[in-house]
FIBAGU-659925 format. One line per 3 residues: for each residue z, y, x of N, C-alpha, C, O. Coordinates in Angstrom, 2 decimals, decimal comma, padded with zeros to 5 digits. Atoms other than C-alpha are relative to their C-alpha. Layout:
BEGIN
Z/Y/X/Z/Y/X/Z/Y/X/Z/Y/X; ...
This chain:
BEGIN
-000,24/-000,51/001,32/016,56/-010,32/033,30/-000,89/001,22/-000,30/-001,41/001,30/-001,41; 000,59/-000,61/000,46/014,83/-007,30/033,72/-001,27/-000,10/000,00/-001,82/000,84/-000,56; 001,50/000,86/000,13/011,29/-009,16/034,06/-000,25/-000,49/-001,28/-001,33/-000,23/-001,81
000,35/000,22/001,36/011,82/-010,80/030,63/000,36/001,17/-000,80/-000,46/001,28/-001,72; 000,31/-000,91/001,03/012,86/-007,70/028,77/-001,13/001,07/000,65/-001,42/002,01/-000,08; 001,71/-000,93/000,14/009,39/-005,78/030,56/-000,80/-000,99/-000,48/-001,50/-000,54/-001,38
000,95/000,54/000,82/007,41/-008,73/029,53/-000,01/000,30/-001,39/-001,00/000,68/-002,02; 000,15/000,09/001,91/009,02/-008,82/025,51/-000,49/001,73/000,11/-001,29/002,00/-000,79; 000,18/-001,35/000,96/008,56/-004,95/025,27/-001,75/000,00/000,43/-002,41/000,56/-000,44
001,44/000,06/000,07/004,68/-005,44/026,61/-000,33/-001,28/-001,10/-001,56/-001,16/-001,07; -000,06/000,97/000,55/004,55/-008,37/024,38/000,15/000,97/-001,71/-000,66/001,05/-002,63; -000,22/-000,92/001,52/005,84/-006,10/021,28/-000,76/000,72/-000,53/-001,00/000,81/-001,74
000,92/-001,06/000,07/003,46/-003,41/022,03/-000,92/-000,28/-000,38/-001,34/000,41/-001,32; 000,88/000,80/-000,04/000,86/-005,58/022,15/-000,65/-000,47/-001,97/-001,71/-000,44/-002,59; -000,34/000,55/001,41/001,75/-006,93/018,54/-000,41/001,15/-000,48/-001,59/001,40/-000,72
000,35/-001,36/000,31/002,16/-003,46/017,56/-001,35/000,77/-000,60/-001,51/001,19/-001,75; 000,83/-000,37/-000,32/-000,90/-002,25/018,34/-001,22/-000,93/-000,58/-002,14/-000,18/-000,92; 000,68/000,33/000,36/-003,13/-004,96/017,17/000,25/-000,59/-001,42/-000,24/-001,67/-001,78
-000,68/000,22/001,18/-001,27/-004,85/013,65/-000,73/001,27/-000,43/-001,68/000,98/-001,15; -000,05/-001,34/-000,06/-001,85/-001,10/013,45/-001,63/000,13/000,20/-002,28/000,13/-000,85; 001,58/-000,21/-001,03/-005,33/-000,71/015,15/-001,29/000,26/-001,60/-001,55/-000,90/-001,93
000,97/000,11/000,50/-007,97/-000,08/012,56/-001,28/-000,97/-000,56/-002,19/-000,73/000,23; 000,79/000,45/000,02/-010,46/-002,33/011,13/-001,37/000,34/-000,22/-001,71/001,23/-001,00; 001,21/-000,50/000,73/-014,14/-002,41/011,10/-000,91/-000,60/-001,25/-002,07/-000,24/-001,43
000,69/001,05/001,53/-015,35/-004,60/007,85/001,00/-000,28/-000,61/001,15/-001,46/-000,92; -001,05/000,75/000,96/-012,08/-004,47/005,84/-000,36/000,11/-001,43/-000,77/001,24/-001,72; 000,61/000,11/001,29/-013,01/-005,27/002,20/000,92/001,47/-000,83/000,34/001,99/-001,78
-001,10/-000,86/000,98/-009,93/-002,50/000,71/-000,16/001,85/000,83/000,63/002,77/000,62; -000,03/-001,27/-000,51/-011,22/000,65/002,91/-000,80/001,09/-000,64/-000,63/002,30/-000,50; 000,92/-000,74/001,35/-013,77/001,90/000,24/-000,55/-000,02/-000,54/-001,44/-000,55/000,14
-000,26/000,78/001,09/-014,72/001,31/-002,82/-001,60/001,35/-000,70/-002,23/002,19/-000,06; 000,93/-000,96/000,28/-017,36/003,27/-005,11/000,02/-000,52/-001,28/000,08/-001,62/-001,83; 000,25/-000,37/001,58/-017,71/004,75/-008,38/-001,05/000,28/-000,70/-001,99/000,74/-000,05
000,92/000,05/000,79/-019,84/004,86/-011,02/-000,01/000,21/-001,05/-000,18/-000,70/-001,85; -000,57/-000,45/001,44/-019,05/007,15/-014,02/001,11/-000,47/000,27/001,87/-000,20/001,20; -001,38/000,89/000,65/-016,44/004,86/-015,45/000,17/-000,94/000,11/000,94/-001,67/-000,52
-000,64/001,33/-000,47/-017,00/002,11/-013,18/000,43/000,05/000,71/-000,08/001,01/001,29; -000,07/-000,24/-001,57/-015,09/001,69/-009,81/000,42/-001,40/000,20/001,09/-002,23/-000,41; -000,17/001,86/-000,29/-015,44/-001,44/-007,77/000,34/000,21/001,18/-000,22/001,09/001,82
-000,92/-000,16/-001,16/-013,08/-001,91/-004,84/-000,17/-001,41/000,45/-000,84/-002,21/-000,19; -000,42/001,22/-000,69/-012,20/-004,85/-002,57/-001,56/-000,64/000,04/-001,79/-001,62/-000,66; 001,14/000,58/-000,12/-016,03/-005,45/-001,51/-000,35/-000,60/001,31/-000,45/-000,11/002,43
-000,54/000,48/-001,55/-016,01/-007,97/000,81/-001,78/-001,70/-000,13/-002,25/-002,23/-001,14; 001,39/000,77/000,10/-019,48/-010,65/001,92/001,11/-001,15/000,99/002,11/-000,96/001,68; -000,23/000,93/-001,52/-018,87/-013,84/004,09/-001,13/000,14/000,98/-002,11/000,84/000,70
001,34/-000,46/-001,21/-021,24/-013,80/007,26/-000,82/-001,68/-000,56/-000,33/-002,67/-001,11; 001,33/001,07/000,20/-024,13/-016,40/006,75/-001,12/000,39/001,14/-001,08/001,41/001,83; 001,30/-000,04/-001,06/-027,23/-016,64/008,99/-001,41/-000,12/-000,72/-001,52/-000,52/-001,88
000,62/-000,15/001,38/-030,41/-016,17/007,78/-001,23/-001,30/-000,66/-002,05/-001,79/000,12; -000,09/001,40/001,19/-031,53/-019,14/004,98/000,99/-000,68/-000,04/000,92/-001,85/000,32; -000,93/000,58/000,53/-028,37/-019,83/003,97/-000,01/001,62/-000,85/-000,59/002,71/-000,79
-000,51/-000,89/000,65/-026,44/-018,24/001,41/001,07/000,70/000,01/002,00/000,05/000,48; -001,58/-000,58/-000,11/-023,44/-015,63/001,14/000,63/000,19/-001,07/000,05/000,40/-002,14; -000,81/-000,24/001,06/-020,60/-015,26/-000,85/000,72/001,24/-000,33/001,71/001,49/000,35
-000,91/-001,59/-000,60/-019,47/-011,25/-001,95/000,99/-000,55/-001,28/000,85/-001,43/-002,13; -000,92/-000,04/001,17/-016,52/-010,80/-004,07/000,33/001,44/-000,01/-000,09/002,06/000,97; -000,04/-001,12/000,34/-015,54/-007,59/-005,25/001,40/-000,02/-001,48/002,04/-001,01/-001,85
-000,93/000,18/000,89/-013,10/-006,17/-008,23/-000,81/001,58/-000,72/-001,07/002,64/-000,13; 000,22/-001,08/000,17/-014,39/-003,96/-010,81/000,41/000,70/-001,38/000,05/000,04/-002,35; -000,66/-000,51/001,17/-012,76/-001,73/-013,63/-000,91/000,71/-000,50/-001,81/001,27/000,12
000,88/-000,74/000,91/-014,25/-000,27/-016,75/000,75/000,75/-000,63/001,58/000,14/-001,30; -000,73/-001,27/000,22/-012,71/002,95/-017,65/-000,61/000,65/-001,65/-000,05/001,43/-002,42; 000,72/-000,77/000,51/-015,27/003,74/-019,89/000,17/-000,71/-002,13/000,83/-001,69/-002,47
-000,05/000,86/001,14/-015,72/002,93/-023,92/-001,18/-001,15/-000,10/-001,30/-001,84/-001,11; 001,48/001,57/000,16/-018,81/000,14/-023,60/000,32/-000,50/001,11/000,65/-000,04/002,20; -000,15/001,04/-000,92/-018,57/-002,93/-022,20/-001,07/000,00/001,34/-002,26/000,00/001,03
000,91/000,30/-001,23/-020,34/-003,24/-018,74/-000,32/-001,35/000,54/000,44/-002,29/000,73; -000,09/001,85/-000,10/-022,37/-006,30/-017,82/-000,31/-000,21/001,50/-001,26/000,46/001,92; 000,53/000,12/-001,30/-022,54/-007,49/-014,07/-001,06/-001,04/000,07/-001,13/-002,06/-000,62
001,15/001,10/000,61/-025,70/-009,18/-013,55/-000,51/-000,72/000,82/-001,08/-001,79/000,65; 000,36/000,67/-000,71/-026,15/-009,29/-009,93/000,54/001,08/001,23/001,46/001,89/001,13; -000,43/-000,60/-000,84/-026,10/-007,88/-006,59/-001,54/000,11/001,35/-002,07/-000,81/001,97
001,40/000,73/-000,95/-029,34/-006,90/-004,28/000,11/000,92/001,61/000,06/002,14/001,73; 000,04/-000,36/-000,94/-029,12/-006,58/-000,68/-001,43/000,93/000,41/-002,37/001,14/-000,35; 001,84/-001,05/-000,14/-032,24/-004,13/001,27/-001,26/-000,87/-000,25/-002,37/-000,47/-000,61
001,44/001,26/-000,39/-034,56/-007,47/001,67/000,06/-000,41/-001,22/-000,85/-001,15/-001,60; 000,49/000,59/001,47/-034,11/-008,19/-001,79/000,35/-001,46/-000,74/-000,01/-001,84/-001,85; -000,71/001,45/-000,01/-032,21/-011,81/-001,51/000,01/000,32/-001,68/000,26/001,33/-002,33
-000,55/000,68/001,85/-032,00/-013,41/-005,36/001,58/000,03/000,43/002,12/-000,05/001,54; -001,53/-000,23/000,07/-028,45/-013,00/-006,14/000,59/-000,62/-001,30/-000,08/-000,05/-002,16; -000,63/000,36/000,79/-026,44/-014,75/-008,85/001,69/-000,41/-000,14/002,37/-001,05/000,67
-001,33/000,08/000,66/-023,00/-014,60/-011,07/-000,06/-001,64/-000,10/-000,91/-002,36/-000,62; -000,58/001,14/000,03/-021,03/-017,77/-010,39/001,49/-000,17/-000,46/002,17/000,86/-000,51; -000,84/000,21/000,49/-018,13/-019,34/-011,68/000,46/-001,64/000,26/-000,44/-002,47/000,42
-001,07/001,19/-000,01/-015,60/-022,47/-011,39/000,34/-000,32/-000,90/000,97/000,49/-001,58; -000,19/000,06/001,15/-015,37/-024,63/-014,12/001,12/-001,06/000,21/001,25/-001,89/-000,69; -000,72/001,00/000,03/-012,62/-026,77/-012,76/-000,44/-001,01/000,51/-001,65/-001,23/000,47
000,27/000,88/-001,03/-012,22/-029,75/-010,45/-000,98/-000,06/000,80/-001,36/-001,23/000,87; 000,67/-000,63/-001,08/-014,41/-028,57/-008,00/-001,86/000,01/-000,74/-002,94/-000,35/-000,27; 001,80/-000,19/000,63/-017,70/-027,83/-010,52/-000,42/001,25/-000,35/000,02/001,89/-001,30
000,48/-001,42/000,02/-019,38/-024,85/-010,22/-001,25/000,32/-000,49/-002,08/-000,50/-000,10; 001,40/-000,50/000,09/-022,43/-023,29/-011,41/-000,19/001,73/-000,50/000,68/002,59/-000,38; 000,30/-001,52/000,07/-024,09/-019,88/-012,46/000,30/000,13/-001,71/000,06/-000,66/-002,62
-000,28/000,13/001,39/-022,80/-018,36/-015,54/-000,57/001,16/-000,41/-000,02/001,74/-001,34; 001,11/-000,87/000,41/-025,72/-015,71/-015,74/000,99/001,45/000,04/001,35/001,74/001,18; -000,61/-000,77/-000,41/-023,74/-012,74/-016,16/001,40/000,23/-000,62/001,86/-000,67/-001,31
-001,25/-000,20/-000,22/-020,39/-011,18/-016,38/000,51/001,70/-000,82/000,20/002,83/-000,45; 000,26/-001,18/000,91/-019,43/-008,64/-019,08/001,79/000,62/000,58/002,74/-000,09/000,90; -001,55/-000,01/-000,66/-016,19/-006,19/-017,89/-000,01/000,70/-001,50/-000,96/001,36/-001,92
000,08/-000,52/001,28/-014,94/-005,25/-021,48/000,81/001,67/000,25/001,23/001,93/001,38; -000,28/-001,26/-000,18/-013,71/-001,48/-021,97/001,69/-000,26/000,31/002,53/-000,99/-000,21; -001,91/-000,10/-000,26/-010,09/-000,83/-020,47/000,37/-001,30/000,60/001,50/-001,77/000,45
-000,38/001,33/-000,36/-010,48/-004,18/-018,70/-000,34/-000,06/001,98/-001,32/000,63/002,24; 000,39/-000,05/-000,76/-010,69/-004,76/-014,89/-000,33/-001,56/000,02/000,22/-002,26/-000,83; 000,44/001,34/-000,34/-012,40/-008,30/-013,54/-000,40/-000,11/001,21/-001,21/000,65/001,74
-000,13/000,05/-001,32/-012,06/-009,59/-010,40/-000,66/-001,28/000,41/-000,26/-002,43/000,23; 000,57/001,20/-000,57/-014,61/-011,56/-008,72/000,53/-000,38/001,42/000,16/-000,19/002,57; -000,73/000,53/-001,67/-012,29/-013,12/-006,24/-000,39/-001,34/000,59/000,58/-001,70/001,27
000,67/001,06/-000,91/-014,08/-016,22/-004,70/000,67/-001,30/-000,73/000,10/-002,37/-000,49; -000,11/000,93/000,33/-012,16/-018,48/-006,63/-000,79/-000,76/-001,52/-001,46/-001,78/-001,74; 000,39/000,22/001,59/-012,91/-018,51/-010,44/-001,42/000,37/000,21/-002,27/-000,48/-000,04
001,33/-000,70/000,53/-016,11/-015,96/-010,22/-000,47/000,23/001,48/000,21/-000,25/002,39; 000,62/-000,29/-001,02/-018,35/-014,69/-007,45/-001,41/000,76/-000,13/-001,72/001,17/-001,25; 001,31/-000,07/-000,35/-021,67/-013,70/-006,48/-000,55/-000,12/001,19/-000,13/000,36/002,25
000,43/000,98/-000,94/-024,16/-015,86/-004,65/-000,83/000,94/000,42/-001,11/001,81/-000,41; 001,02/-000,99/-000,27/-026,56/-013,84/-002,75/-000,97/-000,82/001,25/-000,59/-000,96/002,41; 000,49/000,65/-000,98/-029,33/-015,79/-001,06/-001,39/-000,80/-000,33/-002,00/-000,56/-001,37
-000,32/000,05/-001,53/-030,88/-017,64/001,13/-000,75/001,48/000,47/-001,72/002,13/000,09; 000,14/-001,16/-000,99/-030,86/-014,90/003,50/-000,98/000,55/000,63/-001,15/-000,08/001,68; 001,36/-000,52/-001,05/-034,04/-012,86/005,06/000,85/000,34/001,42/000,15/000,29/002,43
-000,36/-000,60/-001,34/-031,65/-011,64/007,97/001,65/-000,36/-000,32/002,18/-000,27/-001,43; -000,90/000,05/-000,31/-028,30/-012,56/009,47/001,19/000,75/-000,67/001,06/001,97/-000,75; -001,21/-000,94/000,41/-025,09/-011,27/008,03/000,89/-000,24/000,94/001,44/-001,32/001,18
-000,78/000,39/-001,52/-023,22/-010,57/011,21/001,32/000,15/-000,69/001,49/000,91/-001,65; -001,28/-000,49/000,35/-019,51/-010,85/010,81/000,60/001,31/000,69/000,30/001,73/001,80; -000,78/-001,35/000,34/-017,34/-007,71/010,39/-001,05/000,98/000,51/-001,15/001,37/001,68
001,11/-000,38/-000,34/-020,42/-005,93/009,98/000,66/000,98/-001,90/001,64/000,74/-002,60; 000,24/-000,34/001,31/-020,87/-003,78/006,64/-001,54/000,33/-000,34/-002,22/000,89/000,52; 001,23/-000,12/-000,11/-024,18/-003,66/005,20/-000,46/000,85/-001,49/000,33/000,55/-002,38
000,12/-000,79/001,57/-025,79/-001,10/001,71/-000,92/-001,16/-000,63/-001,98/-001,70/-000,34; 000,22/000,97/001,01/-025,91/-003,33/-001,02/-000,41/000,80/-001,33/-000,23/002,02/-001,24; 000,09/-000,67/001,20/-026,97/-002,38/-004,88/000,81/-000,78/-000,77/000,42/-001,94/-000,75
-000,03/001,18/000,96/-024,85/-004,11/-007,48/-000,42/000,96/-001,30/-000,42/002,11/-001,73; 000,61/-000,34/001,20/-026,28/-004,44/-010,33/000,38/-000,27/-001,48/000,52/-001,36/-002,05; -000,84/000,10/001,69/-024,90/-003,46/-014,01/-000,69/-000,06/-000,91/-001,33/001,00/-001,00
001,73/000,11/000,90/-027,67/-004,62/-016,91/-001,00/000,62/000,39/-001,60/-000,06/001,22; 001,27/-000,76/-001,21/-030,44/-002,22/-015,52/000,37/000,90/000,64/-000,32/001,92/000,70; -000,30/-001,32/-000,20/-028,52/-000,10/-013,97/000,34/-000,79/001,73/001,11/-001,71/002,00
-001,09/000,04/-001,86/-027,77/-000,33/-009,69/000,49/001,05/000,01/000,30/002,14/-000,53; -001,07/-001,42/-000,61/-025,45/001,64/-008,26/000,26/-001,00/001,76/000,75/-002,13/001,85; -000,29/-000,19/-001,00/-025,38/001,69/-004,37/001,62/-000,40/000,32/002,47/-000,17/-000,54
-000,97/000,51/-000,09/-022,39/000,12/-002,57/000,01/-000,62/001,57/-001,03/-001,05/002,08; 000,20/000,21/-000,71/-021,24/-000,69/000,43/000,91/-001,65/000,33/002,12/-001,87/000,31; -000,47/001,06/-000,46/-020,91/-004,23/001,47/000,93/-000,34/001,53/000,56/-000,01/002,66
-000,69/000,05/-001,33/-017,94/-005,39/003,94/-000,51/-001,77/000,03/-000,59/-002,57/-000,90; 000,12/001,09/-000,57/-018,86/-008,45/006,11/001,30/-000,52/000,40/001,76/000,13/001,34; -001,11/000,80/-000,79/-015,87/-010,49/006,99/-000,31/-000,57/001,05/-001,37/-000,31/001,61
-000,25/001,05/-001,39/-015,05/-013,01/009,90/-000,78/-000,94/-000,34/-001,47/-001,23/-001,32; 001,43/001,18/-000,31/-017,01/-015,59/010,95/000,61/-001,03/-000,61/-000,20/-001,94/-000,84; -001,09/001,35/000,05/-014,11/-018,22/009,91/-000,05/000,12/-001,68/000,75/-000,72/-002,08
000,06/-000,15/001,36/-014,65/-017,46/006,04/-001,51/-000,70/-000,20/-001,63/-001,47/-001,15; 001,69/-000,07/000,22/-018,90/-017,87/006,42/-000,35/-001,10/-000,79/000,44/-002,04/-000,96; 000,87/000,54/000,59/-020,98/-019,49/004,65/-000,61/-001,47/000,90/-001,32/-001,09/001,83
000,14/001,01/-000,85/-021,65/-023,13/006,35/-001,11/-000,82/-000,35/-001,31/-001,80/000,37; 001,08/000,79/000,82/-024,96/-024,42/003,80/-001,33/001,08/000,60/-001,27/002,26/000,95; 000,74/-000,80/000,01/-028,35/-023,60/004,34/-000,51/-000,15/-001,54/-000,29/-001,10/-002,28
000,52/000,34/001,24/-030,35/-022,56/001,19/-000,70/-001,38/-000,46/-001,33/-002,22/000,19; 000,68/001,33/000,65/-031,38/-025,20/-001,26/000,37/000,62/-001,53/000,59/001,78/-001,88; 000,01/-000,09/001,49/-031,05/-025,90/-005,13/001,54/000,34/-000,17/001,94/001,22/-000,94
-001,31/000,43/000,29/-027,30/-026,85/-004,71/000,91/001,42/000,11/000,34/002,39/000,61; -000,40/-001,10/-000,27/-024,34/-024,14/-004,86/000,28/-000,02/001,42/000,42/-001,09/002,02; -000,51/000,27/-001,44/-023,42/-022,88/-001,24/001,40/-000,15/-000,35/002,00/000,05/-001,41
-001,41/000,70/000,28/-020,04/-024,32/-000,12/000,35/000,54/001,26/-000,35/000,17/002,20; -000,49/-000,40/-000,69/-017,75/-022,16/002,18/000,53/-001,31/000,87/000,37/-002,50/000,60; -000,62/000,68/-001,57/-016,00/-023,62/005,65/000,65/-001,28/-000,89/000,18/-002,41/-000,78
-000,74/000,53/000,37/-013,32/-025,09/003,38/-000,28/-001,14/-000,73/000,17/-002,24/-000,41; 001,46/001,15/000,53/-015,93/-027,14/000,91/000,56/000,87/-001,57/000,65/000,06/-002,50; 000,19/-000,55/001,10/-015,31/-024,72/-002,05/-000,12/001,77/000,24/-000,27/002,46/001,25
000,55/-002,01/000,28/-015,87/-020,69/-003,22/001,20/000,54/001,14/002,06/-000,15/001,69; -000,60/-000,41/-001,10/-014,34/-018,33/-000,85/001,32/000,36/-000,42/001,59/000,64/-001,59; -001,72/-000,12/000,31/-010,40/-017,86/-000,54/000,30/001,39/000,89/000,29/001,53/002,12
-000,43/-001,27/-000,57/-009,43/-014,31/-000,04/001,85/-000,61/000,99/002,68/-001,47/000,67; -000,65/000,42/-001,03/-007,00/-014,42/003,13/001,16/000,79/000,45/001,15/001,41/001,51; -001,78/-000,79/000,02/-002,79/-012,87/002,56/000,18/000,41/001,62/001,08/-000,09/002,29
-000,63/000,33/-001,52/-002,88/-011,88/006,20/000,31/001,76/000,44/000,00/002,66/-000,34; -000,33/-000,82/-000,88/-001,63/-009,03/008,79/-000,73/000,25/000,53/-001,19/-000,74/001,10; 000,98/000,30/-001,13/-004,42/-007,25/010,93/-001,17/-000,04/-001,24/-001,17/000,00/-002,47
001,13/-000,04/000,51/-008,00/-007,41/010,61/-000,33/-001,75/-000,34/-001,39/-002,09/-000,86
């Protein structure tokens, strides 16, 4: 008896501890402003390099003029494009992405996105890497979070859109932990 209650309480701890523990690439740890923009929840899938990645992000406009998102440019300079879901699994680029005043818009991997690719260099998972996104001519500096390898990017570049693990845009993941 007292062998199984020292195993459950190492067993608990255990839990505990890797609930608790810190992450290093969590998309919700920091976020960056811009005047009267602030864009939070910036999160990449890992890709390898010639393929493409998928970031999603969330960003509010505080300000009185509409803000337009237009793109997103890693250091190497990857082409980057605003995507969108038009229903039953058809996707394409919908050029850009206007956030209207007093409005937030959330490129969460399902409806919207941005494609960033094919790749000059590896996007290691849970990695973070300095990204620019870009608001009509305007960048603003940002720091990209890399996720897990189990989200990535599974296409190499071509014409076609890339297509996550699952065979559509990326699915942010309700979980416990990193």
């Amino acid at each position: 008896m007292k062998r199984f209650v020292a195993v459950g309480a190492a067993v608990a701890t255990m839990a505990a501890y890797s609930i608790l523990q810190p992450c290093s690439a969590k998309a919700d740890d920091e976020g960056a402003v811009f005047g009267d923009v602030t864009v939070t929840q910036v999160a990449a899938t890992p890709a390898r390099a010639g393929e493409m990645a998928i970031v999603t992000l969330s960003v509010e406009n505080s300000g009185e003029d509409r803000v337009l998102i237009t793109g997103l440019r890693l250091p190497d300079g990857e082409p980057s494009r605003i995507m969108g879901s038009f229903g039953q699994g058809h996707t394409g680029e919908i050029g850009t992405l206007p956030v209207r005043s007093g409005a937030t818009e959330s490129l969460d991997g399902r409806k919207v996105w941005i494609e960033v690719g094919p790749l000059a260099r590896d996007l290691e998972p849970d990695t973070t890497v300095p990204a620019r996104l870009v608001l009509g001519s305007y960048e603003s500096p940002l720091t990209l979070h890399v996720g897990p390898l189990a989200t990535g990017s599974t296409r190499s570049a071509g014409p076609d859109t890339a297509k996550i693990a699952d065979g559509g845009p990326a699915q942010p993941r309700n979980r416990t932990g990193c």
